[in-house]
N, C-alpha and C positions, 0 to 999 in steps of 0.2 A: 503601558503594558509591558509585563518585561516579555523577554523573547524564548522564554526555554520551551514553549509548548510548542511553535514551530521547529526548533531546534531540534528536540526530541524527533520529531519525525523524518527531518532531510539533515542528519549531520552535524559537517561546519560549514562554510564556505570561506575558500582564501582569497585575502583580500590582495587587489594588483598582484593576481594570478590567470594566463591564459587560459579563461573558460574552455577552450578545446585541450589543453592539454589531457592525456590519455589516463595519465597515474592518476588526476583528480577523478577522474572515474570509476576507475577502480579500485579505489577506497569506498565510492558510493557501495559499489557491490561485494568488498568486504564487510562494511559495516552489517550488511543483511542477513550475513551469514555467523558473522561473530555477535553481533548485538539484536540484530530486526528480529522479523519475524520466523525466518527459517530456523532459528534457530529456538526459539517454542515449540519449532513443533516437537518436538523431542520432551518436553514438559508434558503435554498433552497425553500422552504414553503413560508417564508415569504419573497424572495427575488428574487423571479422566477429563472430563469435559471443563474446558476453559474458557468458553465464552460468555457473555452474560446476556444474552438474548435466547430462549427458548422456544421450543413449540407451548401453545395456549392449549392446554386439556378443552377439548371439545369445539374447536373454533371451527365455525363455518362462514364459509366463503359468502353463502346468499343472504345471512346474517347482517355480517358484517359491512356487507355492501350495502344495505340499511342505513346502518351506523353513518357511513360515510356520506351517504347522499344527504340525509336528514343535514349533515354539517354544513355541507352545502346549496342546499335548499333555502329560496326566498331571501329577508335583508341581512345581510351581514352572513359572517364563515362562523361553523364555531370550531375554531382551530385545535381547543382543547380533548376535544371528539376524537379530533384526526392526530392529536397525539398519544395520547393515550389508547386507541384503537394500533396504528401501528406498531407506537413503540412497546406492544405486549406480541408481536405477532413474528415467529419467525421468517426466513426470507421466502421460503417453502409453503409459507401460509398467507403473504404477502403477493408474490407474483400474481397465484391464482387469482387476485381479486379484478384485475383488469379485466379477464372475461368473463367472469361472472356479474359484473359491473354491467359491462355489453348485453348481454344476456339476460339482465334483469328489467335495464334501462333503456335500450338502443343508443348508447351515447359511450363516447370513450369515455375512460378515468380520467386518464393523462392529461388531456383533453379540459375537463372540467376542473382538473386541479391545478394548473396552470393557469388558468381563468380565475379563480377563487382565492391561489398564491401568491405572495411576492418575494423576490430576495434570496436570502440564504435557504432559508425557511424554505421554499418551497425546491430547491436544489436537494434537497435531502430531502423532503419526501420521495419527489421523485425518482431518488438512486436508491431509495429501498424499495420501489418498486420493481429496480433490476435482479432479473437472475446471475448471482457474479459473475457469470462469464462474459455477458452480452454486459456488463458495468464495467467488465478491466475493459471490455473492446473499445467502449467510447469512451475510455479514457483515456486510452492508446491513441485512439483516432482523436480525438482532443488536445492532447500532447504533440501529438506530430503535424495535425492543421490549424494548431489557433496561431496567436501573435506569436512567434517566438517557439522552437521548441522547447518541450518542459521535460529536458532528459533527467532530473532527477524522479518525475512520473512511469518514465522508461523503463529505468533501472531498476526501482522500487517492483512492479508488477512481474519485470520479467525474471527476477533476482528469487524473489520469493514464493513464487506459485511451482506446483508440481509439475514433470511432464504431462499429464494428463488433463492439466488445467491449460496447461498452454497450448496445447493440438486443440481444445478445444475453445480456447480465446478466437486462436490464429482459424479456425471455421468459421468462427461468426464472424470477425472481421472480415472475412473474403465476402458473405454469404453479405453481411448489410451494405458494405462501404465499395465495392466491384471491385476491389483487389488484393492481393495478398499482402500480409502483414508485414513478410518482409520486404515486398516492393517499397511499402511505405518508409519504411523504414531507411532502404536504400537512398529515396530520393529526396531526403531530409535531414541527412546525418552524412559524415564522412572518414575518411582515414582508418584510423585503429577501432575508434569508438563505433563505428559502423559495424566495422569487424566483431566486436564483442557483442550487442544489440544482437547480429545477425545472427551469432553462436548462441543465443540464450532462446532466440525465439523459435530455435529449431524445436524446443523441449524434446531433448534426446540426453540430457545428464544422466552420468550413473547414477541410479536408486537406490544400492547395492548398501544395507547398513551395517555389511562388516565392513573391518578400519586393518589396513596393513600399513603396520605402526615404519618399517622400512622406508617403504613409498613417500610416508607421508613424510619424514623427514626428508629423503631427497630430494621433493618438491617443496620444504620449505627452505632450501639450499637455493634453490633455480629458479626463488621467488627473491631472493635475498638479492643474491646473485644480479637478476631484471632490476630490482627497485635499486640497488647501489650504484649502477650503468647509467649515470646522468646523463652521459653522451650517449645519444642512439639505444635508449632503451630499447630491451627485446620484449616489446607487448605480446611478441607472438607466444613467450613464457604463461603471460599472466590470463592470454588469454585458454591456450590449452588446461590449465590447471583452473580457473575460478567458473570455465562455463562447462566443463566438460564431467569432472571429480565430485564423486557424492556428495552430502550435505556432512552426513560424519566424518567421512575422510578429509573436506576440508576443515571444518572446525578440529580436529587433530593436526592435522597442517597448520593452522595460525597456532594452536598449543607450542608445537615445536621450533614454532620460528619465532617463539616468545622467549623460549629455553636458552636459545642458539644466540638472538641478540640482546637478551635483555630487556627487550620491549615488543608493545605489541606491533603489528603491522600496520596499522591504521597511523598511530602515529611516527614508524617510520619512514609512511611514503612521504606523509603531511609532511614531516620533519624535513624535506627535503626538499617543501618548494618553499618561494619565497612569500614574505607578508604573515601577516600576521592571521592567527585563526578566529574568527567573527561567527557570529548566530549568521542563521540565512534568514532571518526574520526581514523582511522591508517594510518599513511601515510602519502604523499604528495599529495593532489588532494581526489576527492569523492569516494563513491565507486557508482563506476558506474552503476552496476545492481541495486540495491537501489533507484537511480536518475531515470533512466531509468523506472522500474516498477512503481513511483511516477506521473511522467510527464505522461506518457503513459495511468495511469488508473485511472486519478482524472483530468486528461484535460475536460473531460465530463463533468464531476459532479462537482468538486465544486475547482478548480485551482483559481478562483477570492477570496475567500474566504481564501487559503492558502495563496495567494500572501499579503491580507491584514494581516495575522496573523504575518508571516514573518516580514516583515515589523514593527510591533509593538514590535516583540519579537529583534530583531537585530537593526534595523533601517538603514537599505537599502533594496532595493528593490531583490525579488529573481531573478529578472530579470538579477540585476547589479552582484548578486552572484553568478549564472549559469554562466555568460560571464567572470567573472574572474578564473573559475573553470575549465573551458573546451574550448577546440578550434575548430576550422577548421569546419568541414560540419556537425559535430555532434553537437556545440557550434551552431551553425543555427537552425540547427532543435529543437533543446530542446526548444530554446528561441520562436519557431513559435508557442510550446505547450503552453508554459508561456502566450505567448499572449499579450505580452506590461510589461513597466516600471511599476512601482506606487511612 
């Protein structure tokens, strides 16, 4: 399998490089802002809606809870049901089906489709059953208590969602898991990188979409300035400018700190540690929770807009990439998110 479809989504990774080191991190959360998703959203503005998942003219929840049961009812699943049924159904026409489910059946969904699932397959159903906030939560909460933490899941979620996505991440976190998000946070991370985590999960960034072209070069000075400081980097630079400064203001910041050294930022912090730069791909095949939270929570928002980037940066379609990646009912459904070839 080659590796770019994980690639695509987490990066590089440097090899015999200090995974705690601080600058490989925040490259993670440049990249979000010069390449991910934040910076779609500014497309979205100018290109109306970019998702490829819609609302279903006419869908009803006690309908469709029909549809599902009947798939799961007596010998065998019919999984074709429960793809085609979800993957026509926005996340807004989705959630509600749990309690209407209850309310029809006396029985949970979740419940019954976890019983009738296996595998990947049933991993995605279930996180389109999530409302995005209560899905970044447990992924949050995922990230910070499974094997290992998964700070590129971190970065990714807290990098790219609005303040108002994140005050209300960081409430149902407290509200499901008995504690605050940034406790978690604190008691799982440390040094600088705590430090930045801990500034992004305030969601308190300026919102503000005018650009004072001044500013922004000064702070791509004092970003220059931090990433050239081998000894004793000043993170407390990279952190006041990457967690605090609009999403425009900064993508005018990495403009002018392209102008000023002749390349971008991403590859001058890289350029500065050692090893060579590798996919993050491990393995045979994607990582699937990765793919999954991908498709899942940018089907909405802006999946036409990856699909065309994909495409430029690889040159195949992600479409053609998911179907060589994965199979059988999960390999359906991911591709119903994608939404078509290009």
């Amino acid at each position: 399998m080659e590796h770019d479809l994980f690639d695509f989504w987490h990066k590089r990774k440097i090899n015999n490089f200090d995974p705690y080191n601080v600058l490989y991190k925040y490259t993670n959360i440049i990249h979000f802002v010069v390449q991910g998703h934040i910076c779609v959203y500014y497309s979205i503005k100018l290109k109306g809606y970019r998702g490829t998942i819609k609302d279903f003219p006419g869908a009803d929840p006690l309908r469709d809870v029909e549809v599902l049961r009947k798939a799961m009812k007596g010998f065998g699943t019919d999984e074709n049901a429960i793809i085609e049924l979800l993957g026509s159904r926005s996340n807004k026409q989705r959630v509600p089906l749990k309690a209407a489910y209850k309310t029809t059946y006396g029985k949970d969904l979740v419940s019954d489709l976890k019983s009738e699932l296996r595998g990947n397959f049933e991993s995605l159903v279930l996180a389109m059953l999530k409302a995005p906030a209560h899905f970044d939560a447990s992924e949050l909460r995922e990230a910070i208590s499974g094997a290992g933490t998964d700070e590129a899941c971190l970065i990714e979620i807290l990098s790219s969602r609005s303040n108002a996505e994140i005050r209300e991440i960081t409430k149902i976190y407290k509200a499901e898991y008995g504690k605050s998000l940034e406790d978690a946070i604190s008691g799982d991370t440390s040094g600088h990188f705590r430090r930045l985590l801990v500034s992004l999960s305030q969601g308190n960034r300026d919102e503000k979409e005018t650009v004072d072209i001044s500013m922004a070069k000064q702070d791509a000075q004092k970003l220059h300035a931090a990433g050239e400081n081998k000894v004793g980097t000043d993170e407390s630079q990279f952190n006041a400018i990457l967690c605090a400064r609009s999403k425009p203001h900064l993508r005018q910041v990495f403009h002018e700190y392209q102008q000023m050294c002749g390349k971008d930022i991403e590859k001058s912090i890289c350029g500065e540690m050692s090893g060579n730069v590798e996919s993050g791909m491990v393995g045979a095949g994607t990582k699937d929770r990765t793919l999954i939270r991908i498709m899942v929570s940018r089907s909405e928002v802006d999946m036409l807009d990856i699909r065309q980037e994909y495409l430029r940066l690889y040159g195949k379609s992600l479409y053609t990439a998911i179907s060589g990646d994965t199979s059988g009912d999960y390999k359906k459904l991911l591709l119903k998110l994608c939404g078509g070839s290009d």
